[in-house]
N, CA, C and O atoms as CSV, one atom per row, in Angstrom:
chain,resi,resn,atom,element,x,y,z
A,1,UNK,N,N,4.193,-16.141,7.712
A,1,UNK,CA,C,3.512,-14.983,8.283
A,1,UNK,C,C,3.085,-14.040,7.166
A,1,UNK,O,O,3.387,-14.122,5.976
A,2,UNK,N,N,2.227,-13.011,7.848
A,2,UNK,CA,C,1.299,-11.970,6.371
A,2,UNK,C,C,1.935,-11.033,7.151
A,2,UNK,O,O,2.029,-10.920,8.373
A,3,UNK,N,N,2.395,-10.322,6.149
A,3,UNK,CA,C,2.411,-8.256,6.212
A,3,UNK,C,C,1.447,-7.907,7.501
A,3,UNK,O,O,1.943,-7.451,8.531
A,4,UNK,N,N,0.163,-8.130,7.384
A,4,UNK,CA,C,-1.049,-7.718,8.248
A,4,UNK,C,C,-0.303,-8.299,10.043
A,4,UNK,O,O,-0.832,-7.764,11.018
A,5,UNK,N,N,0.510,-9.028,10.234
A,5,UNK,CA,C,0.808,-10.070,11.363
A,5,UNK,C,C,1.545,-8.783,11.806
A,5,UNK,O,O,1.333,-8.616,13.008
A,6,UNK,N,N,2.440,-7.673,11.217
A,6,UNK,CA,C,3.597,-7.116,10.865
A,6,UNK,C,C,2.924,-5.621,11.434
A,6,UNK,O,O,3.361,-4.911,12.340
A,7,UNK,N,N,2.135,-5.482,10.875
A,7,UNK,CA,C,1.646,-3.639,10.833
A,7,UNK,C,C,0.636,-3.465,11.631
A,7,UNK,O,O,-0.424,-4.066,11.454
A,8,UNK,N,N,0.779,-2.842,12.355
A,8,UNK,CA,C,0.037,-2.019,13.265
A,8,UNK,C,C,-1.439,-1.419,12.175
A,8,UNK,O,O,-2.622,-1.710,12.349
A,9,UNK,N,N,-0.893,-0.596,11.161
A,9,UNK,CA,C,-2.040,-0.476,10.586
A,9,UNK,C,C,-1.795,-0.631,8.666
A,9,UNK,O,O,-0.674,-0.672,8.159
A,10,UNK,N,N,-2.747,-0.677,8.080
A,10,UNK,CA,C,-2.803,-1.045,6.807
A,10,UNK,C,C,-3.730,-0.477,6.299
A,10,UNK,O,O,-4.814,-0.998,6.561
A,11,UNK,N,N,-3.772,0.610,5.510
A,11,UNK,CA,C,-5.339,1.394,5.438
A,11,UNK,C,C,-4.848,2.343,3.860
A,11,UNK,O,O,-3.753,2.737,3.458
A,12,UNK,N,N,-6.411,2.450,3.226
A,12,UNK,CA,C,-6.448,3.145,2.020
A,12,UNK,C,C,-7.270,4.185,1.965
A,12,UNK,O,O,-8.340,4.272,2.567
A,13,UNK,N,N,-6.734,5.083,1.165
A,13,UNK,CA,C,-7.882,6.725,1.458
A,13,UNK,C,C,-7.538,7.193,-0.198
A,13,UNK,O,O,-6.816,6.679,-1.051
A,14,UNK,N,N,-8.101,7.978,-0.202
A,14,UNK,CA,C,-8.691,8.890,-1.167
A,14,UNK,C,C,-7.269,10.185,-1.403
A,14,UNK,O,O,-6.857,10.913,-0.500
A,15,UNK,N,N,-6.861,10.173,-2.525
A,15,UNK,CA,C,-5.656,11.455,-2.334
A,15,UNK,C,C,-5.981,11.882,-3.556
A,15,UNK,O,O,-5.342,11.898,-4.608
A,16,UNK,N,N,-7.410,12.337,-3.185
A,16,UNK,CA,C,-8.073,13.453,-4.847
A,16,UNK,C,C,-8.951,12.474,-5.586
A,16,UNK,O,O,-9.167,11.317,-5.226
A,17,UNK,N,N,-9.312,12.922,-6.393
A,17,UNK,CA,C,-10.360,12.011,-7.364
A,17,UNK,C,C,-9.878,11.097,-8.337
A,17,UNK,O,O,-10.583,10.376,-9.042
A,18,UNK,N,N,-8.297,11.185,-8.337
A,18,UNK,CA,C,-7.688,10.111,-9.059
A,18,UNK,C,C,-7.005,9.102,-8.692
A,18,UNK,O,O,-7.204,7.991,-9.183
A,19,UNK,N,N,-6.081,9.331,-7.760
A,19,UNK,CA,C,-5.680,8.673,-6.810
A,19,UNK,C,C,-5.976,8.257,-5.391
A,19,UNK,O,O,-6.729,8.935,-4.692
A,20,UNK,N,N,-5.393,7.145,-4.946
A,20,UNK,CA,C,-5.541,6.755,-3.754
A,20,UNK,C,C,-4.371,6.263,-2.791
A,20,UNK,O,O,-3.382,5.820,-3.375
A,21,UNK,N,N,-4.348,6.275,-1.724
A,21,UNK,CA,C,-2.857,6.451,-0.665
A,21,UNK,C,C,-3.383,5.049,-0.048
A,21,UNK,O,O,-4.458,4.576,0.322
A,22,UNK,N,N,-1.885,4.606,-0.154
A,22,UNK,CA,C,-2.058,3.634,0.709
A,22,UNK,C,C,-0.943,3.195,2.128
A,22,UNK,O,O,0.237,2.867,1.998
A,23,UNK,N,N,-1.574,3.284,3.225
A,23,UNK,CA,C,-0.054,3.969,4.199
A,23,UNK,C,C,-0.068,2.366,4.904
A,23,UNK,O,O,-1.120,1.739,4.784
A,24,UNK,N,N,1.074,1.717,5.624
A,24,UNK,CA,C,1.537,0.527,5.985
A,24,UNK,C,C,2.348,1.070,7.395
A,24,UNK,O,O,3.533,1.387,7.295
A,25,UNK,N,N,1.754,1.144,8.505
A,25,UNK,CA,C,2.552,1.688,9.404
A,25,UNK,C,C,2.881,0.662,10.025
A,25,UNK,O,O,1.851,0.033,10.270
A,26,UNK,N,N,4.118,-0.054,10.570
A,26,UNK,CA,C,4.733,-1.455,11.371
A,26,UNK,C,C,4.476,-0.980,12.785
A,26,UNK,O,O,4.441,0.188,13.173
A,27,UNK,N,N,4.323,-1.956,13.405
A,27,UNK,CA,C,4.097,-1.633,14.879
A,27,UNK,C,C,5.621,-1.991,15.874
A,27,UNK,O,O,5.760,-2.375,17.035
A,28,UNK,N,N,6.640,-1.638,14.740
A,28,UNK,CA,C,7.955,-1.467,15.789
A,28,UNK,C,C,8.908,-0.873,14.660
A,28,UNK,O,O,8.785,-0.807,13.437
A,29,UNK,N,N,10.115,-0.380,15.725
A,29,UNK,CA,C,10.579,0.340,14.700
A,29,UNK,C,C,11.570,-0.872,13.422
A,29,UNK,O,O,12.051,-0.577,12.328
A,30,UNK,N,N,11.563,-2.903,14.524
A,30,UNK,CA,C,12.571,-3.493,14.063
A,30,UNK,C,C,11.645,-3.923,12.575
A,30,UNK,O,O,12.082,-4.123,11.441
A,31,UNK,N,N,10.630,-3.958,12.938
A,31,UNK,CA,C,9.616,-4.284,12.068
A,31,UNK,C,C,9.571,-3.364,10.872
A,31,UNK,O,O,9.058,-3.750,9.822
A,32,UNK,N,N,9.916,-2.568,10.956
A,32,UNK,CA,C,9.972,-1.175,9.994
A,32,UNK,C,C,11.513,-1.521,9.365
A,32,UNK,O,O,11.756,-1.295,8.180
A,33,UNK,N,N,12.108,-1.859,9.908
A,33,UNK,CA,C,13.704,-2.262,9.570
A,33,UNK,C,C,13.595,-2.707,8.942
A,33,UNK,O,O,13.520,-2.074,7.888
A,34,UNK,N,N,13.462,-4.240,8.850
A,34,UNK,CA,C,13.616,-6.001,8.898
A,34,UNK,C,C,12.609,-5.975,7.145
A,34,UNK,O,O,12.911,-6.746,6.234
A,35,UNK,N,N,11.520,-4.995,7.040
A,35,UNK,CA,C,10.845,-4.517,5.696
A,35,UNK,C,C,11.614,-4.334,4.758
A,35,UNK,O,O,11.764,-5.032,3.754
A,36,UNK,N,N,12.311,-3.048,5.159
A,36,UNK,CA,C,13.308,-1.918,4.379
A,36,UNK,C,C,14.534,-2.720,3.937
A,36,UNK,O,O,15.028,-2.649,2.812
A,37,UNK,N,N,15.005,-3.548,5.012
A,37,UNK,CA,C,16.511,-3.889,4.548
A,37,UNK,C,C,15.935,-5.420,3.592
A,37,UNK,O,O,16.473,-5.476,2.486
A,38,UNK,N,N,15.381,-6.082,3.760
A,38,UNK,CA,C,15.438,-6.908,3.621
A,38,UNK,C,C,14.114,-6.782,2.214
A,38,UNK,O,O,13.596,-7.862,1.932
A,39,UNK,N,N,13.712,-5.768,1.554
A,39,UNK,CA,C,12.824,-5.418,0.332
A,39,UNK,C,C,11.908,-6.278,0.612
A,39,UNK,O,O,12.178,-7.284,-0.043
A,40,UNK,N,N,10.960,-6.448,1.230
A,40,UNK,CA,C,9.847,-7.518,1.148
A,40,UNK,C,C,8.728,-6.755,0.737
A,40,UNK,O,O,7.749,-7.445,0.451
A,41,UNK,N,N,8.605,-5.662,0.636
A,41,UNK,CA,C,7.445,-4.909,-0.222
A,41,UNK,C,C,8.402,-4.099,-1.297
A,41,UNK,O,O,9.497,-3.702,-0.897
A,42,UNK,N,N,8.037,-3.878,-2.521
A,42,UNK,CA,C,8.760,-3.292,-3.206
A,42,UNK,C,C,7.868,-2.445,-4.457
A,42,UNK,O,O,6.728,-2.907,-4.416
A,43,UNK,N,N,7.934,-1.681,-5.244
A,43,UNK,CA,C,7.229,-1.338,-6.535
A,43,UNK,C,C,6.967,-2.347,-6.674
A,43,UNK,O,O,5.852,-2.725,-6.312
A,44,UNK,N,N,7.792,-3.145,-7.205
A,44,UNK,CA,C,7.627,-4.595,-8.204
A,44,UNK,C,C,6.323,-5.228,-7.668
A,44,UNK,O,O,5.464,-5.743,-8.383
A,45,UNK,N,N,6.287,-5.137,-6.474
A,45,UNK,CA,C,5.567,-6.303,-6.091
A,45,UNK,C,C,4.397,-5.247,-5.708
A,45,UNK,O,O,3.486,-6.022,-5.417
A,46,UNK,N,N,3.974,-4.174,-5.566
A,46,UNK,CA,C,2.743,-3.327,-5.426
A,46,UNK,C,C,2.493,-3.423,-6.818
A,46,UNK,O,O,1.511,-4.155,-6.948
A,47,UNK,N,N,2.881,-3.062,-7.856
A,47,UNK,CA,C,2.471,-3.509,-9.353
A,47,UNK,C,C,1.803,-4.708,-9.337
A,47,UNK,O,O,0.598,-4.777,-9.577
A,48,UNK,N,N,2.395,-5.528,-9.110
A,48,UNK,CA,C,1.840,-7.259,-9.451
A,48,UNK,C,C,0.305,-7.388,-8.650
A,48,UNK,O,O,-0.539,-8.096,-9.199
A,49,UNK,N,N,-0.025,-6.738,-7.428
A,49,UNK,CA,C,-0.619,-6.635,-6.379
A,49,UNK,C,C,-1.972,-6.279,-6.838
A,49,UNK,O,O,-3.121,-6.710,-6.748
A,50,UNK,N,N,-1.320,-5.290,-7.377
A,50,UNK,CA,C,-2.643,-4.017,-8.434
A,50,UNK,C,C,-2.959,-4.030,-9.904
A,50,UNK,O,O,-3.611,-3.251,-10.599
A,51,UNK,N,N,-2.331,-5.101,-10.169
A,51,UNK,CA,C,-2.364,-4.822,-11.867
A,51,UNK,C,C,-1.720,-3.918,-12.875
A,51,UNK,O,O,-2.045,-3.729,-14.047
A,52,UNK,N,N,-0.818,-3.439,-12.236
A,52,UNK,CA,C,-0.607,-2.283,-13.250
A,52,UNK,C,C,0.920,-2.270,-13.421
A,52,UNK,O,O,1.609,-2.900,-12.619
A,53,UNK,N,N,1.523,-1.533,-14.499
A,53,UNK,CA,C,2.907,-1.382,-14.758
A,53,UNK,C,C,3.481,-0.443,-13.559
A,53,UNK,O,O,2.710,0.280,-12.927
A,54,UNK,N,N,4.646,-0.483,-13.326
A,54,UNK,CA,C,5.337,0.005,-12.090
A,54,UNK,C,C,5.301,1.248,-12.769
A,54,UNK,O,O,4.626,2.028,-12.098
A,55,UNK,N,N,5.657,1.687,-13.626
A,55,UNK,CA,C,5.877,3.229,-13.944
A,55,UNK,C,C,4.495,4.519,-13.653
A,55,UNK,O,O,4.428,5.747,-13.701
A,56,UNK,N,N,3.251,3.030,-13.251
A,56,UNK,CA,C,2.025,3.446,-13.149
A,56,UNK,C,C,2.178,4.346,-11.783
A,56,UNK,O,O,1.952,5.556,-11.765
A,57,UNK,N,N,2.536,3.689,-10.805
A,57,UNK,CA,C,2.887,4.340,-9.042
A,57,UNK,C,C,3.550,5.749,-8.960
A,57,UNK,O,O,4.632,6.179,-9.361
A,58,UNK,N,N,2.506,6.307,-8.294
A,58,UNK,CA,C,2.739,7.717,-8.434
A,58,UNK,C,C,3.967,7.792,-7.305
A,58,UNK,O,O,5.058,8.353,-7.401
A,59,UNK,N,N,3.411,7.043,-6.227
A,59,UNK,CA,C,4.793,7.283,-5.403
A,59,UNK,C,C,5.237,5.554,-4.143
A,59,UNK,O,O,4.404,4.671,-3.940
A,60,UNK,N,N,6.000,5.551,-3.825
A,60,UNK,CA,C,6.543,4.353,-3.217
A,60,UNK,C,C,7.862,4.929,-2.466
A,60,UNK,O,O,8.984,5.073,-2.952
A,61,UNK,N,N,7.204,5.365,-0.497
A,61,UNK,CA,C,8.288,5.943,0.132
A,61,UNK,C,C,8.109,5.456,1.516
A,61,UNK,O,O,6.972,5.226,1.928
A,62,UNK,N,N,9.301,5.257,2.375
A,62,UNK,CA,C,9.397,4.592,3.353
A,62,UNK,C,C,9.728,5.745,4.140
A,62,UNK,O,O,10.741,6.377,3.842
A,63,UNK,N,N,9.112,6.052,4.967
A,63,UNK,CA,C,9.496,7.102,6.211
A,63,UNK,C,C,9.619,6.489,7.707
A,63,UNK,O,O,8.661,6.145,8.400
A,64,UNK,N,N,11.056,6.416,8.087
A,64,UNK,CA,C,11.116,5.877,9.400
A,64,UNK,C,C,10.645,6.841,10.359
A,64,UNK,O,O,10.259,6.339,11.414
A,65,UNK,N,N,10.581,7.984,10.279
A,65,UNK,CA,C,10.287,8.652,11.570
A,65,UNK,C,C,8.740,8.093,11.720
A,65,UNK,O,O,8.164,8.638,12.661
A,66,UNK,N,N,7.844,7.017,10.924
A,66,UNK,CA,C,6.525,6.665,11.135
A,66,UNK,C,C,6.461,5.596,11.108
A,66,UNK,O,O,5.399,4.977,11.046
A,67,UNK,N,N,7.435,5.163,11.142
A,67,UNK,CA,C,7.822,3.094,10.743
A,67,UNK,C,C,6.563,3.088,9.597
A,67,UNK,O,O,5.657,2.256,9.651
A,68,UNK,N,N,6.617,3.777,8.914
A,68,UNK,CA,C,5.681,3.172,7.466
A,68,UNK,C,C,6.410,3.402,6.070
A,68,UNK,O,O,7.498,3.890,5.763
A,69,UNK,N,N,5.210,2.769,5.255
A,69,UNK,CA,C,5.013,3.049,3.894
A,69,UNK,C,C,4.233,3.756,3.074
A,69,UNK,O,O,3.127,3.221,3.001
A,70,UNK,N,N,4.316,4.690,2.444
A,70,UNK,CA,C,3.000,5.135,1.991
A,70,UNK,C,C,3.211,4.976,0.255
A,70,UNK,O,O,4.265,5.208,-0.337
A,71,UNK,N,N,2.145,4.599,-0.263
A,71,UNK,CA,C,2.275,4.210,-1.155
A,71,UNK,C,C,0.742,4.997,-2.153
A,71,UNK,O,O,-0.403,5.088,-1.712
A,72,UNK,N,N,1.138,5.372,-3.280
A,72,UNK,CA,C,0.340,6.348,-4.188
A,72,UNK,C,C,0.157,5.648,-5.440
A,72,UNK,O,O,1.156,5.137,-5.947
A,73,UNK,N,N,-1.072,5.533,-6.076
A,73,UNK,CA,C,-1.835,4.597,-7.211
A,73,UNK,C,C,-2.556,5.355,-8.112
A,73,UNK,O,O,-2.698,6.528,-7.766
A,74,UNK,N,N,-3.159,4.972,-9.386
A,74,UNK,CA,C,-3.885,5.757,-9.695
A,74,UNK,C,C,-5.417,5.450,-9.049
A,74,UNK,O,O,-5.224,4.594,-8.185
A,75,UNK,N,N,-6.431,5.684,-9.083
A,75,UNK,CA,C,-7.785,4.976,-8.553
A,75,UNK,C,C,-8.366,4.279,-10.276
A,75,UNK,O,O,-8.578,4.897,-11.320
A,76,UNK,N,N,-8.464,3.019,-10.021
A,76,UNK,CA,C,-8.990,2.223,-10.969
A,76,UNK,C,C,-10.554,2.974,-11.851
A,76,UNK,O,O,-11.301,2.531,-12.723
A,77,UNK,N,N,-10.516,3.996,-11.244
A,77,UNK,CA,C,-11.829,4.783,-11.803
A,77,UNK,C,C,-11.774,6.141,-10.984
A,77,UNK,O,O,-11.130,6.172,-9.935
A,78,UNK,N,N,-12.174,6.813,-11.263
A,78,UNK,CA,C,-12.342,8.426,-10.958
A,78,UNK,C,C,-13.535,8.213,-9.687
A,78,UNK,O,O,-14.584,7.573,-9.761
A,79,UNK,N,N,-13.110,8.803,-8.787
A,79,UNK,CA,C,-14.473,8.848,-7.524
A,79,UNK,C,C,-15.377,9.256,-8.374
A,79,UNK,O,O,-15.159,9.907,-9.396
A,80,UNK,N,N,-16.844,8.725,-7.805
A,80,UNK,CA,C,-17.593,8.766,-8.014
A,80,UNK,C,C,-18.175,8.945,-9.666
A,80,UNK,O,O,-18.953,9.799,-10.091
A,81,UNK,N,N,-17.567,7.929,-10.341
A,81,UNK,CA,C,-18.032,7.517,-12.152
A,81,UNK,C,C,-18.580,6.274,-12.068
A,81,UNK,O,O,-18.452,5.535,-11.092
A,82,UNK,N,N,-19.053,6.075,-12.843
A,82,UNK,CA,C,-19.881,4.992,-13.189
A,82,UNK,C,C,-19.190,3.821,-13.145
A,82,UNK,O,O,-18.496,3.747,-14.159
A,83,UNK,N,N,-19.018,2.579,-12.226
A,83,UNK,CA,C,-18.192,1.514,-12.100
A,83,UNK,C,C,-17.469,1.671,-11.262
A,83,UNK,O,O,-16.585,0.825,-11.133
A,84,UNK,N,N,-17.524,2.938,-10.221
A,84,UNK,CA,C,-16.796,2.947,-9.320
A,84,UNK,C,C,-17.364,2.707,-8.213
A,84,UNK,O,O,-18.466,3.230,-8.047
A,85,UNK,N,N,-16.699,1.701,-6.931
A,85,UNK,CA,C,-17.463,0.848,-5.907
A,85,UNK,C,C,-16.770,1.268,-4.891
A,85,UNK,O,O,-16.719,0.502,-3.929
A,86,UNK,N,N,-16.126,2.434,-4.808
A,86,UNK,CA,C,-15.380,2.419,-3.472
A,86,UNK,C,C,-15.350,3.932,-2.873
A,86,UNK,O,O,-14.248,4.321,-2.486
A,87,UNK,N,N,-16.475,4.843,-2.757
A,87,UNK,CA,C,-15.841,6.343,-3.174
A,87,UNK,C,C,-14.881,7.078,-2.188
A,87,UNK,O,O,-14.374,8.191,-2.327
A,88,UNK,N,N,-14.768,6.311,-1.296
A,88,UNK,CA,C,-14.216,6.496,-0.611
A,88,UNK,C,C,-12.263,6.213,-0.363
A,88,UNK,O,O,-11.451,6.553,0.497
A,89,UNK,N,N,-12.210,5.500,-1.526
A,89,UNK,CA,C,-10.899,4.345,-1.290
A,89,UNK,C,C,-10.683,3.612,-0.365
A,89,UNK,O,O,-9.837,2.746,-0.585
A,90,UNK,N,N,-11.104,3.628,0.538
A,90,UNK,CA,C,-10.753,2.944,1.743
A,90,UNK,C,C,-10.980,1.365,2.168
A,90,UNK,O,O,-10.970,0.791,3.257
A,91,UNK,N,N,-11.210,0.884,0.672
A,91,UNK,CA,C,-11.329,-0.743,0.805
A,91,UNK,C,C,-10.031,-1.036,-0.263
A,91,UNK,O,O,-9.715,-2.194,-0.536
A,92,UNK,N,N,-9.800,-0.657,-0.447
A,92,UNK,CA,C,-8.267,-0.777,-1.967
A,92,UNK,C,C,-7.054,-1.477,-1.460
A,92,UNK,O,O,-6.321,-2.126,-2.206
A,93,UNK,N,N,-6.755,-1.268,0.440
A,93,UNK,CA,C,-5.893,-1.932,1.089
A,93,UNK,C,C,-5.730,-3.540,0.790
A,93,UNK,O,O,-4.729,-4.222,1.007
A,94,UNK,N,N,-6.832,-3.910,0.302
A,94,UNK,CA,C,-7.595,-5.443,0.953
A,94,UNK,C,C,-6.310,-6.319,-0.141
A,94,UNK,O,O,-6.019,-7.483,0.136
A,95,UNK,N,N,-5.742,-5.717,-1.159
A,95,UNK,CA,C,-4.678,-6.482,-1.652
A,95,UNK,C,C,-3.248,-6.692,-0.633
A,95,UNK,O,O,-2.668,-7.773,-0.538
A,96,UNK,N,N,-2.996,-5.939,-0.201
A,96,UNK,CA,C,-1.839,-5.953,0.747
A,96,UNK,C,C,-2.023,-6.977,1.955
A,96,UNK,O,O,-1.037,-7.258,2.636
A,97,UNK,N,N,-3.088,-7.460,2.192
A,97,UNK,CA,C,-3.509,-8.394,3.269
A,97,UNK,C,C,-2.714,-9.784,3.327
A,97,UNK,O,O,-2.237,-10.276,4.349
A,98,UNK,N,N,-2.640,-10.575,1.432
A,98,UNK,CA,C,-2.589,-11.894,1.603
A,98,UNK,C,C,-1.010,-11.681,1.247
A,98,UNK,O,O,-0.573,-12.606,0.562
A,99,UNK,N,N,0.245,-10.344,1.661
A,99,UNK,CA,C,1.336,-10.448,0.972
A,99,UNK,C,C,2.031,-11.777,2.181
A,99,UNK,O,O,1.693,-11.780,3.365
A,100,UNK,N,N,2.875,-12.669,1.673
A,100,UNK,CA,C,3.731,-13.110,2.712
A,100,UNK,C,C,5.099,-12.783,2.839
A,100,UNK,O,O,5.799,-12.329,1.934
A,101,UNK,N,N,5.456,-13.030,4.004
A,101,UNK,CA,C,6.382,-12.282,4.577
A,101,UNK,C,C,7.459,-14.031,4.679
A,101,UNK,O,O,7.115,-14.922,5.456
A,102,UNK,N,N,8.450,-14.142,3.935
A,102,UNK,CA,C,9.317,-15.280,4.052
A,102,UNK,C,C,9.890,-15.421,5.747
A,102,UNK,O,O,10.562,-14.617,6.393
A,103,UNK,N,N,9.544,-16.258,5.998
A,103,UNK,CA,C,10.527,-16.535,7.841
A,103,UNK,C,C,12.312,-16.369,7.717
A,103,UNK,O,O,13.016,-16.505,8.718
């Protein structure tokens, strides 16, 4: 099974001109559990995801009162600079799609 099978929603936004948020909300609360206890998303593995050194992640926090994750990056380019294709952030999720989830 994929992460995506798992979450209700999976979505990326804009948190300033440098960064970008990326929130993972589960569509139960066991589902939100079964994540947390069992580390199947972790820094480690949002690093590997994105390219970048873990010390890079501005933030990596699990809030049950939302059964999510929200997760903070730098933006691979400054909104709106030259080489930047997304100004919005909101396509940046599309790595979190192919994570698998062990049975």
């Amino acid at each position: 099974m994929l992460l995506q099978e798992y979450a209700q929603v999976i979505r990326s936004k804009n948190s300033g001109p440098f960064e970008l948020t990326i929130d993972i909300i589960f569509k139960s609360l066991e589902d939100y559990q079964f994540f947390r206890e069992k580390e199947l998303l972790t820094i480690e593995k949002v690093a590997e995801l994105y390219q970048m050194k873990q010390e890079e992640i501005i933030n990596f926090e699990y809030f049950e009162a939302a059964r999510g994750i929200k997760i903070t990056i730098p933006r691979p380019w400054n909104q709106g600079s030259i080489g930047e294709s997304d100004m919005h952030g909101s396509q940046q999720y599309a790595n979190l799609l192919s994570v698998e989830v062990p049975e």
